[in-house]
N, C-alpha and C positions, 0 to 999 in steps of 0.2 A: 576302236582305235587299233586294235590289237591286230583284225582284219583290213585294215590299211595297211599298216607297215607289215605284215607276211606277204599281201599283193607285191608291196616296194623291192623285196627282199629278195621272192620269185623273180623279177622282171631285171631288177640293179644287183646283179649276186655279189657285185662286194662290199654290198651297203651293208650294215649290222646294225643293232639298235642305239650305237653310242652316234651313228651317220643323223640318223631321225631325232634322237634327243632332244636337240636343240632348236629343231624347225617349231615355226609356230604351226595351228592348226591350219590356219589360210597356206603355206608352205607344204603342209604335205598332203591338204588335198589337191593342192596344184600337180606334185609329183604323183598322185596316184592317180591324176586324169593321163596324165604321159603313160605310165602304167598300164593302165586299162586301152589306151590306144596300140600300145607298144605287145601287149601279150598278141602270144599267138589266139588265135579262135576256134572253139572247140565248136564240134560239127556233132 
């Protein structure tokens, strides 16, 4: 979980942990698929 929301945090920099609190788990693995599409790609 903890590796989810640092992904969120990198990608949404003014999310914080009180943004995620309240998501359920279906909610923030939704946002860390945006996340993961949204990061840059390391080469």
């Amino acid at each position: 979980m903890q590796e989810i929301e640092a992904n969120l945090f990198v990608v949404f920099p003014g999310w914080t942990p009180e943004t995620t609190a309240a998501m359920s788990l279906e909610e923030l693995m939704r946002w860390h698929d945006l996340a993961l599409a949204r990061a840059p790609k390391q080469t």
